[in-house]
Structure formats: structure tokens, C-alpha cells
C-alpha positions, 0 to 999 in steps of 0.5 A: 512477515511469514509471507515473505519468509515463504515466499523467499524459500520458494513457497509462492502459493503458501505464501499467498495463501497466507496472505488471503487469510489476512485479508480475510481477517482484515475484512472483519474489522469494523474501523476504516482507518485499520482496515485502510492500514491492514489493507496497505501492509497486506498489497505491500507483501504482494508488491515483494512477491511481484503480484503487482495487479493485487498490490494495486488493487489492495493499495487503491483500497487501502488508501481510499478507506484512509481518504479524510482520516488523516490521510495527509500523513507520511505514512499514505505519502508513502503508500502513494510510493508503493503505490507507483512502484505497483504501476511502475513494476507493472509497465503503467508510467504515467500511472506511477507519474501520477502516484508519484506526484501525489506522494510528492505533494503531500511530502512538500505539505507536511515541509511547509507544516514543519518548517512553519512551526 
């Protein structure tokens, strides 16, 4: 994304300027689902520029938006993921052993549901 292209040339502060600017548009959107997905692209950009506070927050949001449409999918198992990176990375390991753990869980349900096909 342009953020990380100017966060990888130095440019933090652009960088996240640019990133306040898409949430700000995010905020516009009238469908949960795409606001909950914009939510968790936009706090995976502050995860690779180690805003890990702002991840989680952006990630808590994103998923709680997400909550009841579809949220049982690879995509917020993976979100999960991220989501105990951000608490890993920022020194709360038993927050990211529960992140993790509700990742696994909707790994191991979608298996069953594939395997029972």
C-alpha cells in the first residue's frame, strides 16, 4: 500500500497521515461488513509500522462490525491472527493466547465443515 511504501522510505508521519485519511473515508461507508473489512486492512498497515495500540483497536473494531455477518470465515480467523500478533508485539500474551485461540477454533470449524462435504 502507499502507506508502507512511505513508511519502508522513512516517512513515518506521512505514512500515517495517509492511513487517517482512509479511515476517515471508511467511516462514510454505510455497510458493516465493508466498514468492519476496510477497518482490518487499514489496523493490518499499523501492525507493519509497529502502531501496535492502533492496530488493536482498529482490529477490535473491525471484527466487532464483522460479529454475525459471516464472521466464521478464514478471513476473520485471520484477523484473529493479527489481531494476537498486536497483543503479542506489544507485550500482552495472555491477550494473544486468547486471540490466538479463537482463531484456532474457527480454523478447526471450518475443517469440520470441509471435511463433512
Amino acid at each position: 500500500s502507499e502507506s508502507q511504501a512511505l513508511y519502508t522510505a522513512g516517512k513515518l508521519s506521512d505514512a500515517e497521515e495517509n492511513l487517517d485519511a482512509a479511515l476517515s473515508a471508511t467511516d462514510k461507508m454505510k455497510a458493516d461488513s465493508s466498514r468492519g473489512d476496510a477497518y482490518l486492512k487499514i489496523a493490518e498497515s499499523y501492525l507493519h509500522l509497529q502502531k501496535f495500540e492502533r492496530a488493536k483497536a482498529l482490529m477490535e473494531e473491525g471484527l466487532k462490525l464483522k460479529k454475525g455477518i459471516g464472521f466464521k470465515s478464514v478471513a476473520s480467523a485471520n484477523a484473529l491472527d493479527n489481531l494476537a500478533q498486536a497483543y503479542a508485539r506489544s507485550g500482552d500474551l495472555t491477550g494473544a493466547s486468547q486471540k490466538e485461540e479463537e482463531a484456532l477454533k474457527i480454523y478447526e470449524s471450518l475443517h469440520k465443515t470441509d471435511t463433512q462435504d
